[in-house]
C-alpha positions in Angstrom: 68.6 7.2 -56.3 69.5 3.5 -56.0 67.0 0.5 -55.3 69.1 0.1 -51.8 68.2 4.0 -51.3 64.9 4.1 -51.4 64.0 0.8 -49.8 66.0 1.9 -46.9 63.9 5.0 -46.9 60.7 3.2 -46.8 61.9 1.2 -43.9 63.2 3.8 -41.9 59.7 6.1 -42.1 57.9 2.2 -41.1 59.8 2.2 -38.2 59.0 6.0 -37.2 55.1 5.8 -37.5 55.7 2.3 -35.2 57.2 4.5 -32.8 54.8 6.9 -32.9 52.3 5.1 -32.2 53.8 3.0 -29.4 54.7 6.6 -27.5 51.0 7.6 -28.3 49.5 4.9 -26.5 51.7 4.7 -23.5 51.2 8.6 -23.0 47.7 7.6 -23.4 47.2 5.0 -21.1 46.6 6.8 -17.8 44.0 8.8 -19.0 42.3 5.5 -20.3 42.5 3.8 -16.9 41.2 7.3 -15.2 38.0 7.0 -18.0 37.5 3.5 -17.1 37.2 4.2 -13.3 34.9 7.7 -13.9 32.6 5.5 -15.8 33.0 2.5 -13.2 31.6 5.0 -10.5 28.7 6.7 -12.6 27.1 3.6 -13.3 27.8 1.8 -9.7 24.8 1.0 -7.8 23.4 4.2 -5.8 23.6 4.0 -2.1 20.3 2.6 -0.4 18.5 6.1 0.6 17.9 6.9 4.7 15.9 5.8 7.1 13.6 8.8 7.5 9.8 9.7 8.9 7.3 12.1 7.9 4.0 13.0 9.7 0.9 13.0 7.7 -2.9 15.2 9.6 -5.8 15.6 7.9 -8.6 18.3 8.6 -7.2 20.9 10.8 -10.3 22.8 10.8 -8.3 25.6 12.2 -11.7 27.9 12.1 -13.6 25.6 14.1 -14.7 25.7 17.8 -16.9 22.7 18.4 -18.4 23.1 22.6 -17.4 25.7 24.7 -14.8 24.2 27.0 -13.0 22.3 24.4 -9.9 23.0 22.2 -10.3 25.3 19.1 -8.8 23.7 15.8 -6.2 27.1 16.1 -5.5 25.1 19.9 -5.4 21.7 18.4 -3.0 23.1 15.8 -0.5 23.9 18.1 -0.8 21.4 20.5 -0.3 18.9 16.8 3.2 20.9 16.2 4.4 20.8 19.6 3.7 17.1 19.4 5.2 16.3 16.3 8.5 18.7 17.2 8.4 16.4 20.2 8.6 13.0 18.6 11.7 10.6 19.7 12.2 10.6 15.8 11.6 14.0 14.9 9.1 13.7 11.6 11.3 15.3 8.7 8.3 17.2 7.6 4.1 17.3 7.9 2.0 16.8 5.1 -1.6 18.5 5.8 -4.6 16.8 3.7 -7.3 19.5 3.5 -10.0 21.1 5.1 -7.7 23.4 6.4 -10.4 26.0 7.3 -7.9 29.1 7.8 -9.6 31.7 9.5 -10.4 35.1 8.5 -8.1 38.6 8.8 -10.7 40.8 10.8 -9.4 43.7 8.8 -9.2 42.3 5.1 -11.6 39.7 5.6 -9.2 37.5 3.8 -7.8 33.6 4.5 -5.2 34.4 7.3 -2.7 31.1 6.7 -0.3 32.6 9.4 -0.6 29.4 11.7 0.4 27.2 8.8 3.3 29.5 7.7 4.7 29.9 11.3 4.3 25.8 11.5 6.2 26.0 8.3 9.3 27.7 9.5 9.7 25.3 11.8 8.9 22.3 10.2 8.5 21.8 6.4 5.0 21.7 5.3 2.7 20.5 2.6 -0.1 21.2 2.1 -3.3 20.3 -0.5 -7.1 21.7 -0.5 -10.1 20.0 0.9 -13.6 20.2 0.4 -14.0 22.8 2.9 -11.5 25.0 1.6 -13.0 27.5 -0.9 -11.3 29.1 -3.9 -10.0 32.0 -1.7 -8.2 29.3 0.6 -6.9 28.0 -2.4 -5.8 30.4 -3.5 -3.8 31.5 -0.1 -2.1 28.5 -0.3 -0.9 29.3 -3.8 0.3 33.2 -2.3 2.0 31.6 0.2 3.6 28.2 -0.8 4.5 29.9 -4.3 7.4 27.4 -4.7 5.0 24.5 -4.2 2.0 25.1 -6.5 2.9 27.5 -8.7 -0.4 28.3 -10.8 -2.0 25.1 -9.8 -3.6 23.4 -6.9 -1.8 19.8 -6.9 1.9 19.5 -7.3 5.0 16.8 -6.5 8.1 16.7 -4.8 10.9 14.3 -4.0 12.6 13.6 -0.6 15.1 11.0 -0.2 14.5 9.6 -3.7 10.9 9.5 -2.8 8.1 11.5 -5.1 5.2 12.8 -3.0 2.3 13.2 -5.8 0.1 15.8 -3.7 -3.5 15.8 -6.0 -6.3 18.1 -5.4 -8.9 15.8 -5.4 -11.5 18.1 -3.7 -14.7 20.0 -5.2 -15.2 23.1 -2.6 -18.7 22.4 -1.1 -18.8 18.8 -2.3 -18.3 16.0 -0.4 -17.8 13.4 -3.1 -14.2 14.1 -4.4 -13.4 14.5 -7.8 -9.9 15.3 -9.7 -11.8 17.3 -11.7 -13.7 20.4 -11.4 -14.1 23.7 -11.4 -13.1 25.2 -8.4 -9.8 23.0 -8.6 -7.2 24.9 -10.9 -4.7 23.5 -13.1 -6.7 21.0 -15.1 -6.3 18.7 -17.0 -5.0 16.8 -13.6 -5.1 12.9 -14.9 -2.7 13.1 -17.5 -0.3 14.7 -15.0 -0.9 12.5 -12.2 -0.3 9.6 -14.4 3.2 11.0 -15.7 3.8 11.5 -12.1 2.9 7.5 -11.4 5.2 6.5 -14.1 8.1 7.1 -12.1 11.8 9.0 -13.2 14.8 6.7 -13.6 16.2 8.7 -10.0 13.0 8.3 -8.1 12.9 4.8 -6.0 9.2 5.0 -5.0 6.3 7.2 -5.9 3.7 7.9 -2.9 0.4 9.4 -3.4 -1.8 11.9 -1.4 -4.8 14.2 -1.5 -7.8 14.8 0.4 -10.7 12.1 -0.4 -10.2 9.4 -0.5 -11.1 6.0 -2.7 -14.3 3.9 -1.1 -12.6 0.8 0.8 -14.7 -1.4 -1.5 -14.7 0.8 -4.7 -18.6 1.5 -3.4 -20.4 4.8 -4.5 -20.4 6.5 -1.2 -20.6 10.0 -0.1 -17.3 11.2 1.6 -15.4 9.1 -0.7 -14.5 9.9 -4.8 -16.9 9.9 -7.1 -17.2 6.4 -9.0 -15.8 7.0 -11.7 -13.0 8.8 -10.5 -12.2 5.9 -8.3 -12.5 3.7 -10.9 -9.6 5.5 -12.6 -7.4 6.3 -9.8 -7.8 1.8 -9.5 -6.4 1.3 -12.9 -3.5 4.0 -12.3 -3.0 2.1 -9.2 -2.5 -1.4 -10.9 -0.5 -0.4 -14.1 1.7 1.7 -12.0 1.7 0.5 -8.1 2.6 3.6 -5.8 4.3 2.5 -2.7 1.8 3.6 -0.6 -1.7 6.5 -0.7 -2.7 9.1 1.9 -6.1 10.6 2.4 -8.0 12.3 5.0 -11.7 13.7 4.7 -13.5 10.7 6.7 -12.8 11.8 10.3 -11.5 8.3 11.1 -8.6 6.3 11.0 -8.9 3.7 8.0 -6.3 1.5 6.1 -7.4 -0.9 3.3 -5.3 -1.9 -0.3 -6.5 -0.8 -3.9 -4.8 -2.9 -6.0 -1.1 -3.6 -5.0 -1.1 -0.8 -3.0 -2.2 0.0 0.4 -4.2 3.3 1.7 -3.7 4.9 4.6 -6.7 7.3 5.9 -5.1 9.7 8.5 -7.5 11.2 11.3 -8.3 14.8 12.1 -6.7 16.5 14.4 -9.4 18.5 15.9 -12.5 15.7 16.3 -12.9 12.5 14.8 -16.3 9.9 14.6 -16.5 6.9 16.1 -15.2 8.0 19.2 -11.4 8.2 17.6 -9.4 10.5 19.5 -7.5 13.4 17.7 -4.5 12.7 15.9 -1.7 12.0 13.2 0.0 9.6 11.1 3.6 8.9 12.0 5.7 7.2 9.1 9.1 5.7 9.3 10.7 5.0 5.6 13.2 1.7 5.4 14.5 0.3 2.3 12.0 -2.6 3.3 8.6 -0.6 2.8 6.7 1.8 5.0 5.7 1.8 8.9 2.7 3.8 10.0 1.6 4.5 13.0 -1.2 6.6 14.6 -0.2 9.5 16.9 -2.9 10.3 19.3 -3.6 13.7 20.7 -5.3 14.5 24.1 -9.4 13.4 24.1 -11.2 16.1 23.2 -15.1 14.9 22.5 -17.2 14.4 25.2 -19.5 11.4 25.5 -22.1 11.0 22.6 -20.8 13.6 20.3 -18.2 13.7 17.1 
């Protein structure tokens, strides 16, 4: 073959890879652009979450009559749901912080939780343990929010890109609270509530609840956690800054900060101290922070007494 020959080969398969490859990335091009725009919308911004609210109540005592006369904590409980169904703004859903106080089936003599699971099919409801709430309460709660606590007796969940960190903070028969002991199940509990505080890449805030709650000053005080726990729960609170805490236990409506973030101590709905009516917390969630609110329920303590 001839110089002319096989030069004008070479050219001819130049020119037919060029080609190839100019078709190849035309053809290609709409997919490219499609690619571009997928990834554009996965990494865009999510939309600012709703504007929502939530009720928080604290210490049913649902087993509790205190004077003849007055309203049972069964009576109380209803007259709490109706109120809350009620609401302008209905509340989402009802977080209950201990001393639940179920009473007992006359036949099996067992916790009878049919007033919280009845409340529950009409409005979502979470609930945690108190003080007053022995293992075989506790372990109701587990029989029949199964989807909740699992084997344990904290848990979290997430609403609205929120993550409610519901502790177990309560000894039965102890007012002091710990997150630690023996009658709470599912230890160890710090390491988890600290993974819990960290807070997952899809979560926007990280709220906080259980039954005891810390001493406004960080004093050692009965009816508040033990020193040392509250001492830990402070330095959680610093390195990680929940947007908010909720606690019950003291009978009476309190709010103070620890740390960077504030605490909110709802009332009881069956009979406060201090002459505090019964009641509830109502809070609204914004993009801008938290609004809470106290919900008062009819008087129900005569002069001089709790």
């Amino acid at each position: 073959m001839s110089l002319c020959g096989c030069v004008g080969r070479v050219m001819v398969a130049w020119w037919c890879r060029r080609l190839w490859l100019l078709l190849a990335a035309v053809s290609l091009a709409p997919c490219v652009g499609v690619s571009a725009a997928d990834a554009g919308a996965a990494t865009a911004p999510s939309a600012s979450p709703p504007e929502y609210v939530f009720a928080v109540v604290a210490d049913p005592h649902l087993n509790e009559t205190l004077w003849s006369g007055l309203p049972s904590g069964l009576e109380r409980w209803e007259q709490l749901i109706e109120a809350i169904l009620r609401r302008p703004s209905r509340p989402e859903f009802l977080l209950v912080l201990g001393d639940i106080m179920p009473p007992l089936d006359p036949v099996t003599q067992q916790p009878d939780l049919t007033a919280l699971t009845r409340a529950a099919a009409r409005l979502p409801l979470y609930p945690v343990a108190g003080n007053r709430d022995s293992p075989a309460v506790r372990a109701a709660l587990r029989k029949a929010f199964p989807e909740l606590f699992g084997e344990r007796d904290f848990y979290a969940f997430t609403r609205h890109r929120c993550r409610f960190v519901m502790v177990c903070n309560a000894a039965f028969g102890d007012h002091y609270g710990h997150l630690t002991a023996q009658s709470i199940r599912g230890q160890p509990q710090w390491p988890w509530l600290e993974a819990e505080l960290r807070r997952a890449p899809e979560v926007d805030r990280v709220i906080v609840c259980g039954h005891v709650p810390p001493h406004p000053s960080g004093a050692d005080a009965v009816m508040y956690l033990a020193l040392g726990d509250q001492r830990l729960l402070a330095d959680l609170v610093n390195r990680h800054a929940p947007a908010a805490l909720f606690f019950g236990h003291t009978h009476a409506r309190q709010e103070f900060r620890l740390g960077p973030s504030k605490v909110y101590v709802a009332p009881s709905s069956h009979w406060n101290l201090q002459g505090q009516p019964p009641g509830y917390l109502e809070v609204r969630v914004a993009a801008a922070g938290l609004a809470v609110d106290l919900v008062t329920l009819e008087e129900s303590s005569p002069a001089g007494k709790p």
